[in-house]
N, C-alpha and C positions, 0 to 999 in steps of 0.2 A: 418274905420267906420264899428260898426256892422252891420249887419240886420237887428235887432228891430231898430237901430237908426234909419236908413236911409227909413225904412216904415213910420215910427212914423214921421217925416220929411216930405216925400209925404204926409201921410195923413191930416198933419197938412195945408200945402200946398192946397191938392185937394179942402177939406173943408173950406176953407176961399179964394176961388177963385169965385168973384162975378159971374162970368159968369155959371158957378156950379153949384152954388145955385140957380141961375135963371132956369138955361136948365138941368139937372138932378133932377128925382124923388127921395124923401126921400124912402127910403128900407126898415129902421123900424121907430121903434118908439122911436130909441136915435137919430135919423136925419142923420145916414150914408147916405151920398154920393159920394158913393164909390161900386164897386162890387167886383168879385171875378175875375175877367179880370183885371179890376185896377189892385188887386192884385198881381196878374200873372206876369204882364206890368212890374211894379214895382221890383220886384222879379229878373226879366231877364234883369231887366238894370242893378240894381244892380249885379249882378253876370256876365254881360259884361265889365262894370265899375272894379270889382275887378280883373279880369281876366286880365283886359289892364293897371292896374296897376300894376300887379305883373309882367307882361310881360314889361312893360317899366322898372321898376326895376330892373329882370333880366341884359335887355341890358346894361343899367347902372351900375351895379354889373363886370358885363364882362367885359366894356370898361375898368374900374380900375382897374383888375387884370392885364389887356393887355399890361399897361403903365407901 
């Protein structure tokens, strides 16, 4: 999964989470609710997420050359 997917996903996500829209301020005036933390947040999961994917892969990779 890309990048912009998987922001585009959260943000899809954030914003249609009642609880959200209830307890977070709109930011502007398109109705983000969302900041630049979110995005950070986001960011660093994603890139924990592909890290531990490529890392399970790896081992996976290795195990079958081993056999």
């Amino acid at each position: 999964m890309k990048l912009s997917d998987y922001l585009f996903e959260k943000l899809r996500e954030h914003q249609s989470d009642s609880f959200i829209q209830r307890t977070r301020p709109m930011l502007s005036r398109v109705g983000f609710l969302f900041n630049n933390k979110d995005l950070e947040k986001w960011i660093q999961e994603y890139e924990e997420e592909k890290k531990s994917n490529t890392c399970d892969s790896s081992d996976t990779d290795k195990k079958s050359i081993q056999r």
